[in-house]
Backbone as a chain_set.jsonl record, in Angstrom:
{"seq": "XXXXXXXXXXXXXXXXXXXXXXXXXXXXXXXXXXXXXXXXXXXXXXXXXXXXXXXXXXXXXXXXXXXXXXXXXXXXXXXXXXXXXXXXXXXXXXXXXXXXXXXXXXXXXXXXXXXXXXXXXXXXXXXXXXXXXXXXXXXXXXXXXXXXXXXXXXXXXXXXXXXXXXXXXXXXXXXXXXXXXXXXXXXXXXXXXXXXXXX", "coords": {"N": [[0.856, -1.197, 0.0], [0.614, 2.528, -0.921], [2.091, 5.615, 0.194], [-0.081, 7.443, -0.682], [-2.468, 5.535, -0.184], [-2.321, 4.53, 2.274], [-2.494, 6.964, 3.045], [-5.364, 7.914, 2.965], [-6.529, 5.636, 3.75], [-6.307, 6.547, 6.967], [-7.729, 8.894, 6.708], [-10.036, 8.091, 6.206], [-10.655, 6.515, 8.28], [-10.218, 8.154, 10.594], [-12.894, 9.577, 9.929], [-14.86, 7.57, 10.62], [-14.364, 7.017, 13.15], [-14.681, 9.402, 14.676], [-17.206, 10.126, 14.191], [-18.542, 7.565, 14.68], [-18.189, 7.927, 17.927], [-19.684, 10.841, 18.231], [-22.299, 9.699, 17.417], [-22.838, 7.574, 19.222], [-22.559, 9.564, 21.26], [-24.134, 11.957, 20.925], [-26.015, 11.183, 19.19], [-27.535, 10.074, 16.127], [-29.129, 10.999, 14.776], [-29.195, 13.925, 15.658], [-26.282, 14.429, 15.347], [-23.997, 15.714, 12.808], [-22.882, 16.409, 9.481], [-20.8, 18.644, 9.519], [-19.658, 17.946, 12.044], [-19.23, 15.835, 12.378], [-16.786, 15.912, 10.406], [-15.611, 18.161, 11.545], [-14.566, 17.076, 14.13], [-12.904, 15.116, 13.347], [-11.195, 16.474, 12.169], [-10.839, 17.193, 9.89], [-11.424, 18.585, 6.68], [-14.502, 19.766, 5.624], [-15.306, 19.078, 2.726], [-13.948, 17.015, 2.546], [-15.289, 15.001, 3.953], [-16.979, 14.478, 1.886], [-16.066, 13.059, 0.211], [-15.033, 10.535, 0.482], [-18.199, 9.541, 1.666], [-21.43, 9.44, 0.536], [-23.579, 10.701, 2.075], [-24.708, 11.281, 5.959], [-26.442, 8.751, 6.059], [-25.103, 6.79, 4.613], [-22.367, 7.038, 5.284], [-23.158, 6.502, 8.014], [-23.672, 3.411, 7.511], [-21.502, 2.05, 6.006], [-20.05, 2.399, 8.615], [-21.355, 0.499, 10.221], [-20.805, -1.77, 8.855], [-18.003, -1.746, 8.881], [-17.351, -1.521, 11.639], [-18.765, -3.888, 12.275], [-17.124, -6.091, 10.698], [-14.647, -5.298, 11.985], [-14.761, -6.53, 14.372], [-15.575, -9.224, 13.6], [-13.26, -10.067, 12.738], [-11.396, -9.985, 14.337], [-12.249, -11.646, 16.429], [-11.499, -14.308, 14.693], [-9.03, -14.142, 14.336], [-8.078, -14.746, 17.176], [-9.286, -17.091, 17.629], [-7.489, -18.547, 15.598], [-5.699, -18.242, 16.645], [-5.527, -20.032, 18.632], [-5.853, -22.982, 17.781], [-8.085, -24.128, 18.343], [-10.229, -26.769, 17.283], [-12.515, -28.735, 16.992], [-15.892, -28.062, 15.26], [-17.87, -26.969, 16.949], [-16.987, -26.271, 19.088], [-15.361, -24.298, 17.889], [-17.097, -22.241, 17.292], [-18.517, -21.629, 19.687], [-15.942, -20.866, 21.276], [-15.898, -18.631, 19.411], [-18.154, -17.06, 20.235], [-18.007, -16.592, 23.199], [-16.033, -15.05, 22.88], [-16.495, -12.505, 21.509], [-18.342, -11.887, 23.135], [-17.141, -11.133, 25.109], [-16.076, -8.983, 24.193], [-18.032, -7.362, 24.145], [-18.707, -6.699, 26.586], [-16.982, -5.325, 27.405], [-17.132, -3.092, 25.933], [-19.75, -1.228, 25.669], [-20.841, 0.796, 24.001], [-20.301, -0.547, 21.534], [-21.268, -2.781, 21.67], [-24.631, -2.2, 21.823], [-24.625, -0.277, 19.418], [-23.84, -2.137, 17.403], [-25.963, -4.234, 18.034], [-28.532, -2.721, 17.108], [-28.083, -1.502, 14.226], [-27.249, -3.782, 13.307], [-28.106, -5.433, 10.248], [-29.762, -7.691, 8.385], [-28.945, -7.69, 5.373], [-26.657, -5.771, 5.878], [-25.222, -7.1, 7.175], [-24.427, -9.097, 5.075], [-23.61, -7.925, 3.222], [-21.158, -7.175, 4.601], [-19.254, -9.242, 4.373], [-19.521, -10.497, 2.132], [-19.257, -8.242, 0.187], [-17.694, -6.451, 0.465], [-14.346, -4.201, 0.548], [-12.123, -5.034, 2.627], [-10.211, -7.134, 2.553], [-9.316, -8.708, 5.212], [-12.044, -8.796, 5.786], [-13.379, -10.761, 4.385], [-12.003, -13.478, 5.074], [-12.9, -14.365, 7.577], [-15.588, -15.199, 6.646], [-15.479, -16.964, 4.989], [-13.456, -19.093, 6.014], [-15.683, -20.128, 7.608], [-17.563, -21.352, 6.193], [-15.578, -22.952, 4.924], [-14.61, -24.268, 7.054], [-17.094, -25.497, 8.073], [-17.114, -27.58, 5.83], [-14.63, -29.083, 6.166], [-15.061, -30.107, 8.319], [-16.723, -31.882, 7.279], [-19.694, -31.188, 7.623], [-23.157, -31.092, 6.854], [-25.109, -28.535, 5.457], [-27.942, -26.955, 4.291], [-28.75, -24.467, 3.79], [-26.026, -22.6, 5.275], [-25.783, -19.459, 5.571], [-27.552, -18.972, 6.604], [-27.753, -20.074, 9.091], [-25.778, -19.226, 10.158], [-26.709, -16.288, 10.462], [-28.896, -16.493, 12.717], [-27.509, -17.312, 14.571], [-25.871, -15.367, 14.802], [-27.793, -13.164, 15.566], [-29.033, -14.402, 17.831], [-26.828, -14.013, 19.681], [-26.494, -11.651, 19.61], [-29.324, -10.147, 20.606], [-29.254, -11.283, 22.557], [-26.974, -10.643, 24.305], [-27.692, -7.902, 24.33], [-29.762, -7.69, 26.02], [-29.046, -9.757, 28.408], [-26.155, -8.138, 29.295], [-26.648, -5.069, 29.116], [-29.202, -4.517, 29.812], [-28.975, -6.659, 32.176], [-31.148, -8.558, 32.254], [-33.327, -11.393, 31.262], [-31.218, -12.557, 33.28], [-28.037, -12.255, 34.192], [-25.068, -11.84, 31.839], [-23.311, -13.716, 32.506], [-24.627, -15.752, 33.829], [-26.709, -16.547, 32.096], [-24.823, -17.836, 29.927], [-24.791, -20.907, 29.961], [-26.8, -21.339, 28.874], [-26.843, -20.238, 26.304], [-24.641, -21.366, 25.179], [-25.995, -23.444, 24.871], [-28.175, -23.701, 23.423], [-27.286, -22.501, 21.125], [-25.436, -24.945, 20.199], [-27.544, -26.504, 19.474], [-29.374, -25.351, 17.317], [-27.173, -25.595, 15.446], [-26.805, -28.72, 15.234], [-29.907, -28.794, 14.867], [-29.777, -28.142, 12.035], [-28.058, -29.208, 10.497], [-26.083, -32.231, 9.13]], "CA": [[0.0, 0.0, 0.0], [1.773, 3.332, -1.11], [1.675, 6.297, 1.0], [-1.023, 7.892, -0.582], [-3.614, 4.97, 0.333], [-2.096, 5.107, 3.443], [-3.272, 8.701, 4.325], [-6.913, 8.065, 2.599], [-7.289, 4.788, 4.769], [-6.2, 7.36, 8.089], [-8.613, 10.384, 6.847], [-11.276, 6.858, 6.342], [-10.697, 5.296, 9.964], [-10.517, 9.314, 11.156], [-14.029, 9.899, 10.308], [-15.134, 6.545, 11.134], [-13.878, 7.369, 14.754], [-15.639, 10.537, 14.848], [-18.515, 9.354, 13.354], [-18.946, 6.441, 16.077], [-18.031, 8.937, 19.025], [-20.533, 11.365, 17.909], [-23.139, 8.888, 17.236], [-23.249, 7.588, 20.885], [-23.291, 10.734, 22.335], [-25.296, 12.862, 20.682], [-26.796, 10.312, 18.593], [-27.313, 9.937, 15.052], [-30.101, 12.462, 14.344], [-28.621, 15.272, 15.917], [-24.993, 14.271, 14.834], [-23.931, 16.832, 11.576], [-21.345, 16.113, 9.191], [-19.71, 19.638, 9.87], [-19.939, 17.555, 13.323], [-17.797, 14.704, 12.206], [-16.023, 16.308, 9.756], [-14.6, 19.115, 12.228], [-14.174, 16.149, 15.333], [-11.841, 14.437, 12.494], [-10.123, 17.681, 11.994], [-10.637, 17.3, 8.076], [-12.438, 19.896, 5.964], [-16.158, 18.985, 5.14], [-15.646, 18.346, 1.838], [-12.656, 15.677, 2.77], [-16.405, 14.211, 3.752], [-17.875, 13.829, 0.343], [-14.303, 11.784, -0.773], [-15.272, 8.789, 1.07], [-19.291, 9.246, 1.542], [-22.454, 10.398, -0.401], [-24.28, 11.303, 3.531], [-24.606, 10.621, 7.118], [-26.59, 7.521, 6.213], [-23.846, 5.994, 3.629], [-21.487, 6.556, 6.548], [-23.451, 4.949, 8.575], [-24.042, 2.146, 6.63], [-20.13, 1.642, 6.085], [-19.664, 2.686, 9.623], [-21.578, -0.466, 10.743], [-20.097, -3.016, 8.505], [-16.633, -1.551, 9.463], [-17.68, -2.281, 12.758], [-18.589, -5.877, 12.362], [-15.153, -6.705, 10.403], [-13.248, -5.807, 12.863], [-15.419, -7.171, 15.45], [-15.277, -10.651, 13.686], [-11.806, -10.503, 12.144], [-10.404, -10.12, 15.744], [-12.422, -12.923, 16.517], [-11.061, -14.903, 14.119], [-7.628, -14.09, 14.758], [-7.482, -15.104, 18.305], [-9.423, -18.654, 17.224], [-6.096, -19.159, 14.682], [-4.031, -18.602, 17.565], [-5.868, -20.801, 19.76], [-5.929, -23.784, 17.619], [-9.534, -24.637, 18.082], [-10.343, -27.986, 16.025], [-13.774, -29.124, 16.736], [-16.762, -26.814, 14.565], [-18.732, -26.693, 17.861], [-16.236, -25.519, 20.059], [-15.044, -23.184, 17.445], [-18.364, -21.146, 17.712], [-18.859, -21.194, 21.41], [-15.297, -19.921, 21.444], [-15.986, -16.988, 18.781], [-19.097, -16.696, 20.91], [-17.248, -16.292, 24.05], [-14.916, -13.4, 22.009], [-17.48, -11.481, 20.889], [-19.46, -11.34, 24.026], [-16.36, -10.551, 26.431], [-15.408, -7.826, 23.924], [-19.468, -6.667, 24.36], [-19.285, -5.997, 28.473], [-16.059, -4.434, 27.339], [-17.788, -2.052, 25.038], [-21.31, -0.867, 25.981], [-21.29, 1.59, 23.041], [-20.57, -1.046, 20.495], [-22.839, -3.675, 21.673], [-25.648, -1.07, 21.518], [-24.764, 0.427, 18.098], [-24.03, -3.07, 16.472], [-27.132, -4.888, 18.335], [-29.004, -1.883, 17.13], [-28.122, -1.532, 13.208], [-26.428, -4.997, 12.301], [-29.446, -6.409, 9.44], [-29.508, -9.16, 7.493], [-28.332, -6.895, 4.361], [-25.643, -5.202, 5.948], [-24.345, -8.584, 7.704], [-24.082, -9.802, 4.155], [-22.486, -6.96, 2.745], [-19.857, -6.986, 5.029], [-18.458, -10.416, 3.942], [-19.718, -10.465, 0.573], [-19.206, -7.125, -1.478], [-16.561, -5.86, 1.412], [-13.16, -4.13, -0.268], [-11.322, -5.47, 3.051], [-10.094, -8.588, 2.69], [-9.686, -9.486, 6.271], [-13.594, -9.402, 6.49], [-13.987, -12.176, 4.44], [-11.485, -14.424, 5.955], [-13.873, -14.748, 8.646], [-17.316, -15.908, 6.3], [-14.723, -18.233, 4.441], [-13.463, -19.904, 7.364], [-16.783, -20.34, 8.465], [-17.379, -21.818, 5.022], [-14.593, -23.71, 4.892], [-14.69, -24.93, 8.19], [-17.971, -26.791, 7.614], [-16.587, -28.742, 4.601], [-13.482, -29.711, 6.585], [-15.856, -30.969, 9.166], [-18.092, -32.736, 6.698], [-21.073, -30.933, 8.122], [-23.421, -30.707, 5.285], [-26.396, -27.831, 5.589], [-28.471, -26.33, 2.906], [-28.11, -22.655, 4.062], [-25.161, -22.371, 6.262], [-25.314, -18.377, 5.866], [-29.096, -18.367, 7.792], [-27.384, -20.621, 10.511], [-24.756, -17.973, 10.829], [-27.18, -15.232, 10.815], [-29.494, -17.346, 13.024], [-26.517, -17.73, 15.995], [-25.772, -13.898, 15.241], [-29.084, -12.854, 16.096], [-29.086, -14.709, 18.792], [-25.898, -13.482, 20.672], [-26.733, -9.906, 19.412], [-29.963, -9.825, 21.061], [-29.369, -11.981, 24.186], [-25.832, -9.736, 25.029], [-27.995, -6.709, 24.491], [-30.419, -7.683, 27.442], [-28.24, -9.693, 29.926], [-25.509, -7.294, 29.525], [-27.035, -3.788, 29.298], [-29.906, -3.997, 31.037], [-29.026, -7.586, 32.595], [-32.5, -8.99, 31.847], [-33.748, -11.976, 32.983], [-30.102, -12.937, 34.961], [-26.571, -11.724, 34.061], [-24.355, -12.552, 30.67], [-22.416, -15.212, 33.264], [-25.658, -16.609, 34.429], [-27.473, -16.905, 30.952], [-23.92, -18.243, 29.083], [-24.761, -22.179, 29.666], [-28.439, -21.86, 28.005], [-26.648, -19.769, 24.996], [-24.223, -21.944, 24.314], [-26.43, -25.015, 24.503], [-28.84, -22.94, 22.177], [-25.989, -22.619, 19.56], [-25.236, -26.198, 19.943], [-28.567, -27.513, 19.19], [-29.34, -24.766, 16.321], [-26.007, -26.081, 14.716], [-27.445, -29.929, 15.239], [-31.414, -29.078, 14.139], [-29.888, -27.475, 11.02], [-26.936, -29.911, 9.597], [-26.202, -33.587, 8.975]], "C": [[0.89, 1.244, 0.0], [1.279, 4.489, -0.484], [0.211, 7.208, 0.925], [-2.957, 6.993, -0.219], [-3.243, 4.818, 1.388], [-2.902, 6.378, 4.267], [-4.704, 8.479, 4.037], [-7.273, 6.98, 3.478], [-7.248, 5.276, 6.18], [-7.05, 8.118, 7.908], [-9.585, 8.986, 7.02], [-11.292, 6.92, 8.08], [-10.936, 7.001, 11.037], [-11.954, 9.431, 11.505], [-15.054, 8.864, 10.429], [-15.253, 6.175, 12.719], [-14.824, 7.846, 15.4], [-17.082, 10.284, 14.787], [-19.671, 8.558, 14.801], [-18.858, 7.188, 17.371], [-19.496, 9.865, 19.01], [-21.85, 11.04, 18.176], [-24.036, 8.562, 18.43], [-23.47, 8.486, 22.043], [-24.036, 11.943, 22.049], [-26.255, 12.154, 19.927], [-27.085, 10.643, 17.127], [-27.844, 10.966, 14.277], [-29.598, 13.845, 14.477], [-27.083, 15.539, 15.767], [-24.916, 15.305, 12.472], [-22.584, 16.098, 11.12], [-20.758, 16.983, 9.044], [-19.084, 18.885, 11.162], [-18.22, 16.555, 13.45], [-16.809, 15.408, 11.192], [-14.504, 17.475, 10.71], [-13.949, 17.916, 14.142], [-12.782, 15.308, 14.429], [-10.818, 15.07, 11.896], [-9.544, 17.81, 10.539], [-11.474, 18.313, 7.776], [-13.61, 18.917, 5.854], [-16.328, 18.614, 3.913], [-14.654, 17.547, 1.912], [-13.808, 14.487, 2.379], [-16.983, 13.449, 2.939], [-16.97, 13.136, -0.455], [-14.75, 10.494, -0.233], [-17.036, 8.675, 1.164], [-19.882, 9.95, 0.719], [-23.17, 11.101, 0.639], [-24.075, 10.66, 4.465], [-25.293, 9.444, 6.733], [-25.426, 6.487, 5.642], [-22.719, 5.982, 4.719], [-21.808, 5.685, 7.459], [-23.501, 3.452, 8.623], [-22.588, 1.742, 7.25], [-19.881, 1.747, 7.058], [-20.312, 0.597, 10.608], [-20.871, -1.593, 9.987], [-18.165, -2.829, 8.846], [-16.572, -2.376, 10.866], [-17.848, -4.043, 12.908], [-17.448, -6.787, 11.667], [-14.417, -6.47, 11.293], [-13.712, -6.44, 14.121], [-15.331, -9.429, 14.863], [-13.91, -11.151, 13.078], [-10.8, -10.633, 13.698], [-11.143, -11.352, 16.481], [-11.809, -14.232, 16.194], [-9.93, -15.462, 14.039], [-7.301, -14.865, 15.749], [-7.758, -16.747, 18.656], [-8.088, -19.108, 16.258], [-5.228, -19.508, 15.834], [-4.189, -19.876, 18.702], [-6.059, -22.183, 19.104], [-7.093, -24.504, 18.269], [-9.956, -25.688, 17.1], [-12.035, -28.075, 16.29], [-15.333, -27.888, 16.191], [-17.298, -26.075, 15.611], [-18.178, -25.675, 18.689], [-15.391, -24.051, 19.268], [-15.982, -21.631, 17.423], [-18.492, -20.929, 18.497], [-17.037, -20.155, 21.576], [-15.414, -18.727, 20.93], [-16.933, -16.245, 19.721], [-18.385, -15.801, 22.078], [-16.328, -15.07, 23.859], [-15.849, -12.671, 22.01], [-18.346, -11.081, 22.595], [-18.258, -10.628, 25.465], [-16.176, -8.895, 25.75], [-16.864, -6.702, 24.047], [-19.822, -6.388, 25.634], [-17.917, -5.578, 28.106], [-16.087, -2.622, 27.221], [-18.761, -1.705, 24.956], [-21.527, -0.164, 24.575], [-21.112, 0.416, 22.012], [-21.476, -2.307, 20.213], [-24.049, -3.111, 21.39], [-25.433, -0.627, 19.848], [-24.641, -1.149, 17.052], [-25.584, -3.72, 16.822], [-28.577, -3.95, 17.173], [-29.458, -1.38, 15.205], [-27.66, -2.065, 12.486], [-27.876, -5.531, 11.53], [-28.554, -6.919, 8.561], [-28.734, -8.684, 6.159], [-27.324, -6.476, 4.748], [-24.644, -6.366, 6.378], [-23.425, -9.148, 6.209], [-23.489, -9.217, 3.327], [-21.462, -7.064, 3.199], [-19.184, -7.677, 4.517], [-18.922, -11.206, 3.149], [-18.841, -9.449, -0.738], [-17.729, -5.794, -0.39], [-15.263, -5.627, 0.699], [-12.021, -4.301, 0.719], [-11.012, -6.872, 3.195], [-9.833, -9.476, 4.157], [-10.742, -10.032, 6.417], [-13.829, -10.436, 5.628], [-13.0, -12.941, 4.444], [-12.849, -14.773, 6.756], [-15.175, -16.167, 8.135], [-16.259, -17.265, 5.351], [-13.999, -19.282, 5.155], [-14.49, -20.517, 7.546], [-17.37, -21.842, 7.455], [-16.706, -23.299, 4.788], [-14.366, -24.657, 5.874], [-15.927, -26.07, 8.311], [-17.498, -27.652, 6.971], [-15.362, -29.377, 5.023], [-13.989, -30.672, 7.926], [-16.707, -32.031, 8.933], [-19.2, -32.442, 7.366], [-21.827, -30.413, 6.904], [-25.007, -29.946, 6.142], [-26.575, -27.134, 4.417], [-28.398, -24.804, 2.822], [-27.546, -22.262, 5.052], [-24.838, -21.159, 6.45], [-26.99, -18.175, 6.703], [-28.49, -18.985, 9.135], [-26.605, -20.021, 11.538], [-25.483, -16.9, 10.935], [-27.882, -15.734, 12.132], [-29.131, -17.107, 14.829], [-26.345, -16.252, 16.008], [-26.252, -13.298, 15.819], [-29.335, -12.868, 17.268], [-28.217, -13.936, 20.224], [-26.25, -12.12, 20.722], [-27.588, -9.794, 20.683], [-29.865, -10.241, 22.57], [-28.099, -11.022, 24.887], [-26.868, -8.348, 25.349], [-28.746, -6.354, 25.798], [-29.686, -8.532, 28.437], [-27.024, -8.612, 29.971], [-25.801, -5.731, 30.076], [-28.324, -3.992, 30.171], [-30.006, -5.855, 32.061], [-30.586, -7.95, 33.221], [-32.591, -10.27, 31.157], [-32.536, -12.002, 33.995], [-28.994, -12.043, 33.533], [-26.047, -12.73, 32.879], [-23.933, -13.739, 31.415], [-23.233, -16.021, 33.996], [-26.238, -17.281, 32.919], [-26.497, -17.887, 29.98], [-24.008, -19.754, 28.609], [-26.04, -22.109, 28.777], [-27.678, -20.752, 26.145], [-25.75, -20.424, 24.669], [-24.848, -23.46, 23.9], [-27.757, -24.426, 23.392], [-28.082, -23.198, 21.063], [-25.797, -24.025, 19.253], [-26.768, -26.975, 18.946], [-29.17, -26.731, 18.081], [-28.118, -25.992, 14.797], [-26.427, -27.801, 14.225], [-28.977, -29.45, 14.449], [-30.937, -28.822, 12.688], [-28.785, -28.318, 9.884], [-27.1, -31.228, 10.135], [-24.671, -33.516, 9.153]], "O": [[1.863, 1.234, 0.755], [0.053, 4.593, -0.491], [-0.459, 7.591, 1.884], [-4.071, 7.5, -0.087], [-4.273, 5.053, 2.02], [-3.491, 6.622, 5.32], [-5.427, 8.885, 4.947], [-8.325, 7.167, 4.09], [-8.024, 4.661, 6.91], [-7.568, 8.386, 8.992], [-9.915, 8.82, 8.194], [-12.119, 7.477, 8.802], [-11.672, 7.015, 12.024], [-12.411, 9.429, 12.648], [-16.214, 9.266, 10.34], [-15.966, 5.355, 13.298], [-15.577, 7.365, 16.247], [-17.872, 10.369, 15.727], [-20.712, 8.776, 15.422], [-19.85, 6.889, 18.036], [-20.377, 9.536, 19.804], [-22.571, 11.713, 18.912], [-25.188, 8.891, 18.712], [-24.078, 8.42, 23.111], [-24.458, 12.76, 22.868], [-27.416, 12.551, 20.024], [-26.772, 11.814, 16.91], [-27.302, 11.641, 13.402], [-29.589, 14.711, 13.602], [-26.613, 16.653, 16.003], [-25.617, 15.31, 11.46], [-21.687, 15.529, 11.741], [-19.788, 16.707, 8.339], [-17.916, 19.203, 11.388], [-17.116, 16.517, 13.992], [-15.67, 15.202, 11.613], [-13.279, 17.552, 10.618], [-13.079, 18.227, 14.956], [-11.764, 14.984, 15.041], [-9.852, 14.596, 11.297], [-8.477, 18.235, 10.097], [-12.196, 18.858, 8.611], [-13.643, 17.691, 5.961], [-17.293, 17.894, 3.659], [-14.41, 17.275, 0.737], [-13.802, 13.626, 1.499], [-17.389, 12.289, 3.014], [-17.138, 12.721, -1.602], [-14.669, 9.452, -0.884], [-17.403, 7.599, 0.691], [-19.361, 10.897, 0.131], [-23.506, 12.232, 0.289], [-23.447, 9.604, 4.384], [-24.558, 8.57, 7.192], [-24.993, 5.527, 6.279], [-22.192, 4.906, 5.003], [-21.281, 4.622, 7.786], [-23.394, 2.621, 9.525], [-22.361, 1.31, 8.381], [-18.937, 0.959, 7.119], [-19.657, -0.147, 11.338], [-20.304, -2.408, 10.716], [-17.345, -3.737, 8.985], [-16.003, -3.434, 11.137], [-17.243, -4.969, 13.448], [-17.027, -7.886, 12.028], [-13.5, -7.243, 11.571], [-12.854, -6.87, 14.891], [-15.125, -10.443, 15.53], [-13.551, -12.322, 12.958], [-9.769, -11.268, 13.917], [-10.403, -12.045, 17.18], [-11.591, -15.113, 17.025], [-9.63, -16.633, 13.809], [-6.396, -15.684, 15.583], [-7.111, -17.492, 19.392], [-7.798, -20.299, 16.371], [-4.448, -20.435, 16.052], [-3.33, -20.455, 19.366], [-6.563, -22.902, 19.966], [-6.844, -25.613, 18.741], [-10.004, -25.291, 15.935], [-12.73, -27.317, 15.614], [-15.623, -26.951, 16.935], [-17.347, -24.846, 15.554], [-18.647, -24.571, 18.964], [-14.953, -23.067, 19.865], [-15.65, -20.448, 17.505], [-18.705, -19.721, 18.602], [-17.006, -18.976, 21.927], [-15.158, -17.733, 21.608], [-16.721, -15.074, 20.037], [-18.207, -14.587, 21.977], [-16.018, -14.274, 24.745], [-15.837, -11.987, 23.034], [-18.81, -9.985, 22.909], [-18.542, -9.905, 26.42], [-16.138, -7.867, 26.426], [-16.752, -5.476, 24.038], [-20.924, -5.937, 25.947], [-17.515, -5.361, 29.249], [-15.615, -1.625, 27.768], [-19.069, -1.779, 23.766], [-22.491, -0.605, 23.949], [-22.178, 0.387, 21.397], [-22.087, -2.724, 19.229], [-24.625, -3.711, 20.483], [-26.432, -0.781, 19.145], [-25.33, -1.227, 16.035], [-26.397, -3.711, 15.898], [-29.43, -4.616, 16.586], [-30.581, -1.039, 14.833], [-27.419, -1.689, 11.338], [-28.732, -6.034, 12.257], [-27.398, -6.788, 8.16], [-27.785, -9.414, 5.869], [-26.504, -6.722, 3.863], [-23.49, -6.488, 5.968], [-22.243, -9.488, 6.165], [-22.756, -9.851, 2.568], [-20.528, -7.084, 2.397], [-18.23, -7.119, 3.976], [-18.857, -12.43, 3.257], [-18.242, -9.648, -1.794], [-17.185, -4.729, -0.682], [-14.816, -6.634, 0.149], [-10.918, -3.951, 0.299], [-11.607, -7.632, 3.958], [-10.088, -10.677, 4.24], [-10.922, -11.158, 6.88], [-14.63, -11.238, 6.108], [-12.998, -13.379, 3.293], [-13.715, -15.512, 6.29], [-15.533, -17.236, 8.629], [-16.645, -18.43, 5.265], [-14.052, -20.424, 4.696], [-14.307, -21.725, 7.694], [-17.533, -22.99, 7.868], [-17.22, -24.392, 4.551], [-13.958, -25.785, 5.597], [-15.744, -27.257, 8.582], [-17.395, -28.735, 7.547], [-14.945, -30.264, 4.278], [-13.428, -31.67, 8.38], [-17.257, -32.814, 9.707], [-19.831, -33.411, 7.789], [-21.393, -29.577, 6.111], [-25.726, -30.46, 6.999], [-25.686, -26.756, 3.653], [-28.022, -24.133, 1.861], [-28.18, -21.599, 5.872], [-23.89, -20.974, 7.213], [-27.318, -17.149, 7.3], [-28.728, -18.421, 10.203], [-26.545, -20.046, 12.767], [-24.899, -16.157, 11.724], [-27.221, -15.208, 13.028], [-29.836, -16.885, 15.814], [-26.606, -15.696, 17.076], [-25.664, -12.678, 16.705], [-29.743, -11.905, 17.917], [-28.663, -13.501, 21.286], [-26.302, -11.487, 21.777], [-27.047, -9.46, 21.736], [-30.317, -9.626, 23.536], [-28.293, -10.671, 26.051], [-26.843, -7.808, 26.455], [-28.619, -5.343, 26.489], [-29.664, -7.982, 29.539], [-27.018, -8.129, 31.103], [-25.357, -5.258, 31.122], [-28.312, -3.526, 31.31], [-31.088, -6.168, 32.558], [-31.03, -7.678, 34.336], [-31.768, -10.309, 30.242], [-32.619, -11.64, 35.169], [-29.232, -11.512, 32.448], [-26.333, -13.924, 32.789], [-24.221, -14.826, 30.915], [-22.784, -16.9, 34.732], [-26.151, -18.494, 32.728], [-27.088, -18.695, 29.264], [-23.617, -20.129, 27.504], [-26.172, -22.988, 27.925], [-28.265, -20.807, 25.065], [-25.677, -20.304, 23.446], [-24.471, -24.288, 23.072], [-28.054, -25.213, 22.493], [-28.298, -24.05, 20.201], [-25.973, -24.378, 18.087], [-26.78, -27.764, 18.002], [-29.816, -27.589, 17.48], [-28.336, -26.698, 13.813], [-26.374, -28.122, 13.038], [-29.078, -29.868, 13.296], [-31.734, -29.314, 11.89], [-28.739, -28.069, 8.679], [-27.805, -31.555, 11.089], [-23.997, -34.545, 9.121]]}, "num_chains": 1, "name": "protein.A"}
């Protein structure tokens, strides 16, 4: 990468920053892109180089978000030499949900505007190639398991869904019991999803 995509992926991740900062504390409506533009300490039309509006940021702002949310997942399953499919999910599981009582604001903003379209954007039509490592793994990882299912990207939305919504209420408003109370019935959920849905 030569210095000048260098500085355009820094002004990117700048108002990507801003953007997400903003977002959570003044919130999306009342967030301006003089707002983010001057929090990112770029001119306002820097703005219109990378988006068409605050929603198009948004947009990209959430699938940014979920690449690096499952590429660092991903990562720390390589390092951990994880073999069995099952245990490879409960561990991503386990990632994702420690890094979600880490992060109140990004559990909330992903729980909040991850859909089924943008999920599939990310690690489909995505121009970072980390993010689809992740859905090719996932991919890949079935067929090295010999687990055969007919739509193994609803099973992955399916389990997404799941963690999304269940972190959002035991974590934030810990509703019915606590993430470390609820953890055995979500991973035996995942398990038996994974079983009703493959051979």
């Amino acid at each position: 990468m030569g210095k000048i995509d260098i500085k355009k992926k820094l002004k990117e991740k700048a108002l990507f920053q801003s953007a997400f900062d903003l977002f959570m504390n003044k919130g999306f409506a009342k967030t301006t892109i003089s707002d983010i533009a001057e929090k990112a300490e770029l001119a306002k039309g820097t703005f219109y180089l990378y988006f068409k509006d605050k929603y198009d940021l948004r947009d990209k702002l959430i699938v940014h978000k979920a690449e690096q949310l499952f590429f660092d997942a991903h990562q720390i399953l390589l390092e951990h030499h994880v073999e069995e499919f099952e245990n490879q999910l409960l561990f991503m599981t386990d990632f994702i949900i420690e890094r979600f009582k880490k992060d109140h604001n990004l559990l909330q903003f992903i729980t909040k505007n991850l859909s089924w379209g943008i999920f599939k954007n990310a690690f489909e039509n995505s121009d970072e190639k980390d993010a689809l490592t992740f859905y090719e793994y996932y991919l890949q990882s079935l067929e090295r398991h010999h687990i055969v299912c007919d739509k193994p990207e609803i099973i992955l939305f399916t389990i997404i869904e799941l963690i999304s919504s269940t972190c959002y209420n035991c974590i934030i408003l810990e509703q019915p019991v606590t993430m470390d109370e609820y953890l055995p019935y979500l991973h035996k959920s995942i398990l038996q999803i994974v079983a009703g849905f493959t051979e």
